[in-house]
C-alpha positions as CSV (number, residue, x, y, z in Angstrom):
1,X,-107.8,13.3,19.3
2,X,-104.0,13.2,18.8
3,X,-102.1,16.1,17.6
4,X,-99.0,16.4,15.3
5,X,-96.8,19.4,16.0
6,X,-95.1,19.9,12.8
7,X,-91.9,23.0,13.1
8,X,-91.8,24.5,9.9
9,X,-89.0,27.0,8.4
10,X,-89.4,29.1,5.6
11,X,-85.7,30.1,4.3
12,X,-84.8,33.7,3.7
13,X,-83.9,32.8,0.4
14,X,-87.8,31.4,-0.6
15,X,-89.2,34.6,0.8
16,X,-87.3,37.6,0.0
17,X,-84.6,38.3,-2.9
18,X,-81.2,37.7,-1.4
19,X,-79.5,39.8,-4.3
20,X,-81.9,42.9,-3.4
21,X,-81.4,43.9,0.3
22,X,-84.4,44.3,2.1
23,X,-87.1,42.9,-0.4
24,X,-89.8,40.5,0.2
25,X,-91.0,37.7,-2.5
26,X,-94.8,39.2,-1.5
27,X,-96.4,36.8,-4.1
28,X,-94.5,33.8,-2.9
29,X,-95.2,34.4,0.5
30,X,-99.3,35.0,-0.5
31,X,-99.0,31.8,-2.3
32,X,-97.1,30.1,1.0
33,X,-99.6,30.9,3.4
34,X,-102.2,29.5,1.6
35,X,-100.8,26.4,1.1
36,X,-100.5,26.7,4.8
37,X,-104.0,27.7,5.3
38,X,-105.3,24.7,3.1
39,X,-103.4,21.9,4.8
40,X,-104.5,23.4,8.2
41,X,-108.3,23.6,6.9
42,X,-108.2,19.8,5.9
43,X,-105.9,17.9,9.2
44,X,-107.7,19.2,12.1
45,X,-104.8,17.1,13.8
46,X,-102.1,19.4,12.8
47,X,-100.6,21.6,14.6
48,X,-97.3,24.0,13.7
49,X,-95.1,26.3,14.8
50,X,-93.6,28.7,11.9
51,X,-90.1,29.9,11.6
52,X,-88.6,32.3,9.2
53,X,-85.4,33.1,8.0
54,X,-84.3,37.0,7.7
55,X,-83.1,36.7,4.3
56,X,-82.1,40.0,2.6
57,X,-83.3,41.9,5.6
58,X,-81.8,40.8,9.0
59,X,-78.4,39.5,6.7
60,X,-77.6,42.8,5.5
61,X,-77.4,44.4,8.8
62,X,-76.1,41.2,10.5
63,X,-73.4,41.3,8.0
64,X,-72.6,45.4,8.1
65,X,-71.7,45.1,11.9
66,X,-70.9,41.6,12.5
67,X,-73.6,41.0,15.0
68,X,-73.3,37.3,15.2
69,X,-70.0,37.0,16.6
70,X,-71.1,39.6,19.8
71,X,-71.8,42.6,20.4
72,X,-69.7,45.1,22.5
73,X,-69.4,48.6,21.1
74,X,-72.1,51.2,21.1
75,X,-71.7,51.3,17.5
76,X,-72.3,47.1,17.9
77,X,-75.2,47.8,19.9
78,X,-76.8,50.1,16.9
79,X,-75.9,47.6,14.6
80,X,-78.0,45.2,17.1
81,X,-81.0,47.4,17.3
82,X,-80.5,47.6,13.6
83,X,-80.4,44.1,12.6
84,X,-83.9,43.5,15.1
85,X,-85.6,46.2,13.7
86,X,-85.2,44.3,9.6
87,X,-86.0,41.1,11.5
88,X,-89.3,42.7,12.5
89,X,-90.0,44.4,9.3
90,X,-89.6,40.8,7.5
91,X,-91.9,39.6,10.2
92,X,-94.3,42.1,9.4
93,X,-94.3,41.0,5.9
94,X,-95.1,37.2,6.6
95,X,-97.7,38.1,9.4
96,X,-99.6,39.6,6.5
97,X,-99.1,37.2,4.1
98,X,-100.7,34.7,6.9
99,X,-103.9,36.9,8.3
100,X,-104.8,38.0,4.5
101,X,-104.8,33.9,3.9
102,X,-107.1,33.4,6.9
103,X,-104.3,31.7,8.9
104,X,-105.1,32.5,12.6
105,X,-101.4,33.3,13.6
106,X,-99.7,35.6,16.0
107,X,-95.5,36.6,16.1
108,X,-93.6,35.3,18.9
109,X,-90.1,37.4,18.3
110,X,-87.3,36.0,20.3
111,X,-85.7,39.5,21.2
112,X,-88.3,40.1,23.4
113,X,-88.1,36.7,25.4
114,X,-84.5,34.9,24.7
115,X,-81.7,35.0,26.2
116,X,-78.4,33.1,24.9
117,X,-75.3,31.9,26.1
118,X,-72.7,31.5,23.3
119,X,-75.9,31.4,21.2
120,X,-77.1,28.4,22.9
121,X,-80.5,29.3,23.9
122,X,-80.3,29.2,28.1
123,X,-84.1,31.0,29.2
124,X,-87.5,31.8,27.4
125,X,-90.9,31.9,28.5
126,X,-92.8,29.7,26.0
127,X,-96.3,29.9,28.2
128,X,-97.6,31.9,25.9
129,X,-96.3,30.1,23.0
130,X,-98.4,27.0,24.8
131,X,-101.6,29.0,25.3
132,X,-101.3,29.7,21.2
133,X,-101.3,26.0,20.6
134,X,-104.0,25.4,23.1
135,X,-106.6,27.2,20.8
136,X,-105.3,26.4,17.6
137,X,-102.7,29.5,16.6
138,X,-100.3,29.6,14.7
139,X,-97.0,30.6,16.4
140,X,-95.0,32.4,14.4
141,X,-90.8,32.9,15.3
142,X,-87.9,34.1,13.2
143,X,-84.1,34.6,13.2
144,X,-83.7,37.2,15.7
145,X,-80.9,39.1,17.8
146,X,-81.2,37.6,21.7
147,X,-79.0,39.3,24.7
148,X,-76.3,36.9,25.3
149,X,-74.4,36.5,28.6
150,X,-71.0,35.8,27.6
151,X,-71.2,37.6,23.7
152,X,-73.3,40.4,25.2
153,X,-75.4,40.2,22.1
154,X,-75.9,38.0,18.9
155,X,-78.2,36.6,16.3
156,X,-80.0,33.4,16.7
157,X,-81.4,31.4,13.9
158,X,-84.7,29.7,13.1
159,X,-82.7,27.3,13.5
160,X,-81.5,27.6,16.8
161,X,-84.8,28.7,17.8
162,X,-86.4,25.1,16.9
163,X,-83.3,23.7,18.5
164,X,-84.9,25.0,22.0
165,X,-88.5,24.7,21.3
166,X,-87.7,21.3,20.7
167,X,-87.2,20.1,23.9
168,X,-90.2,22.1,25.2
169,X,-92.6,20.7,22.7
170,X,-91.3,18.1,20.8
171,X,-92.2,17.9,17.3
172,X,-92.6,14.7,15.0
173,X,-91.5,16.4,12.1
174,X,-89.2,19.5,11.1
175,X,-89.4,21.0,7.6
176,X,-87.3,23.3,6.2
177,X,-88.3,24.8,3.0
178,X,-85.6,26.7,0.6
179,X,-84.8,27.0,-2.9
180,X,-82.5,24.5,-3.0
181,X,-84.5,21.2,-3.6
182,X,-82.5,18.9,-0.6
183,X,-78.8,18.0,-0.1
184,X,-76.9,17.4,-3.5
185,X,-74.5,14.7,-3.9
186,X,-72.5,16.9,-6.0
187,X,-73.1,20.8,-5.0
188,X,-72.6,22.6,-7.3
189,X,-73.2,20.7,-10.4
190,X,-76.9,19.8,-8.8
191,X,-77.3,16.5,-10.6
192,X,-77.9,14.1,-8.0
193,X,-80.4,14.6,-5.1
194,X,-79.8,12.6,-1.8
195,X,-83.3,11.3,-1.1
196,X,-82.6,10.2,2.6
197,X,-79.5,10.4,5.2
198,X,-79.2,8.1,8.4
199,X,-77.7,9.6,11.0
200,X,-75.3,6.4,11.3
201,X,-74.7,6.7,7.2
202,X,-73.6,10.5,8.1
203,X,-71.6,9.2,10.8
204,X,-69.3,7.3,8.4
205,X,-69.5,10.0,5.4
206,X,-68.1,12.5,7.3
207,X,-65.4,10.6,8.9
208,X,-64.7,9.8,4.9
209,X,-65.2,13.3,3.6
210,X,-62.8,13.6,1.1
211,X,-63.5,9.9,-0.3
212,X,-65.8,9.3,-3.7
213,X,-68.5,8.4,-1.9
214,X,-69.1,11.1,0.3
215,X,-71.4,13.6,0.1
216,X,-70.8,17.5,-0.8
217,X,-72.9,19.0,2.1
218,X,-70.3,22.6,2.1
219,X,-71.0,25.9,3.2
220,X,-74.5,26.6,4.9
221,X,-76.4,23.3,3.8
222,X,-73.3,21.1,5.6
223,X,-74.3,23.5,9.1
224,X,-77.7,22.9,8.8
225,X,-77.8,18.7,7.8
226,X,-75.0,18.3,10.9
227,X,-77.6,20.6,13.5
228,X,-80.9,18.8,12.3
229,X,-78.8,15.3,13.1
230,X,-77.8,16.4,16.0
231,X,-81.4,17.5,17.2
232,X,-82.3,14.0,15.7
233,X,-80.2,12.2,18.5
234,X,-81.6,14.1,21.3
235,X,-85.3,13.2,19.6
236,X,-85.6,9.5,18.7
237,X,-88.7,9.6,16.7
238,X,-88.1,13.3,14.6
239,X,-87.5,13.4,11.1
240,X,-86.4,16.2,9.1
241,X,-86.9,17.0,6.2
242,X,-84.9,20.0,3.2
243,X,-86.8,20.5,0.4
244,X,-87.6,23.3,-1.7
245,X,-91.0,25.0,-1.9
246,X,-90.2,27.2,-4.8
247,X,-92.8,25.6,-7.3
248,X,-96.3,25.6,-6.0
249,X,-98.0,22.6,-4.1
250,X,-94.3,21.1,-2.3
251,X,-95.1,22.7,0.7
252,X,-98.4,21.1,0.7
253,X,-97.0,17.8,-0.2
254,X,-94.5,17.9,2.5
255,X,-96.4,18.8,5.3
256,X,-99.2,16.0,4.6
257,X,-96.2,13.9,4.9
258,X,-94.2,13.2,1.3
259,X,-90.6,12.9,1.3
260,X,-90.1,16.1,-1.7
261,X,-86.3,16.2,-0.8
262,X,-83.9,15.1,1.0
263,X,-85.5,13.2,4.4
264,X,-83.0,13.1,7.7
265,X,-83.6,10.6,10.4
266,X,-82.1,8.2,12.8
């Protein structure tokens, strides 16, 4: 039998309240894992590995003590303990969410096995994420803090997480779940959804940005389109997809393969 390997992220903003530091959306992420559980129940095919944004947990920290940009200082270095310990207490929360669904899953934290240089992931054991796989569990990773050789310390994204894993087991699909219901043609007025972007079309948009007809990707949804294209051209056959799982069943829709937002691909 052939097996899809589907990475899937679930924003910080779907599962925790980003104007409430340190709280979890505990129904939405009850009603998330068993959407995950279903889909799992009826494609015996499928196979994921889960990511997790830290939300209102790892970004308060993150933000207190700049951790992102390095860590030098002992008073860096308790920001950096600080900012994995909310990371973990997130994970917790999701873990939870997934066993109390039935989802046979276990946390793969990438403190404990990254490394980074200039945040570009440069060593990790994923043996053990391969043995998960091998009997059907679900792998579970999340934005962490990773030593890093020439910043001494950062923060790595789900993101840049699947970034890695994605050369170590390469996935048809990537889907990342948010609020925000794809890439908008006109952030903020949110009137016009992009339902698909080439990575030839974004090629010429951006070189026009400015023009009418380009697209208003800004801030943190511009980051994110740009890596995804980018892991795109290193992976001929992926496809990405942004949608947002915020009313019940998209996640389920998406993963059994319907374009609910905005689809990326080459």
């Amino acid at each position: 039998m052939t097996h899809e390997l589907i990475f899937l992220k679930l924003g910080g903003s779907l599962i925790t309240d980003k104007d409430k530091p340190y709280t979890p959306r505990v129904d939405k992420l009850a009603d998330l894992a068993l959407e995950i559980k279903t889909v799992l129940d009826s494609t015996p095919n499928l196979l994921l590995i889960l990511g997790h944004g830290s939300g209102s947990f790892g970004h308060t920290a993150a933000k207190k003590y700049g951790t992102r940009d390095g860590v030098k200082t002992s008073e860096q270095w308790h920001g950096f303990a600080e900012v994995r310990f909310q990371a973990a207490e997130l994970n917790r929360y999701v873990m939870e969410a997934l066993l109390n669904a039935g989802v046979l899953a276990m946390p793969f934290s990438p403190s404990a096995s990254m490394v980074s240089n200039n945040r570009k992931v440069t060593s990790h054991n994923t043996l053990a994420i391969r043995r998960a796989l091998d009997v059907h569990m679900l792998p579970v990773v999340h934005g962490d803090v990773a030593f890093d050789e020439t910043l001494g310390g950062t923060i790595l994204s789900t993101e840049d997480v699947f970034g890695f894993l994605a050369e170590q087991f390469p996935p048809t699909r990537i889907l990342l779940a948010g609020i925000e219901a794809g890439v908008w043609e006109d952030f903020p007025a949110r009137t016009k959804l992009v339902k698909q972007i080439q990575l030839s079309d974004y090629e010429k948009m951006r070189a026009g940005i400015g023009g009418s007809a380009s697209t208003d990707v800004t801030g943190g949804m511009k980051a994110k389109v740009e890596e995804m294209l980018a892991l795109i051209q290193k992976n001929k056959n992926l496809t990405v997809q942004i949608f947002s799982a915020e009313e019940s069943g998209y996640l389920s829709r998406a993963l059994q393969g319907e374009n609910v937002g905005t689809l990326l691909l080459e």
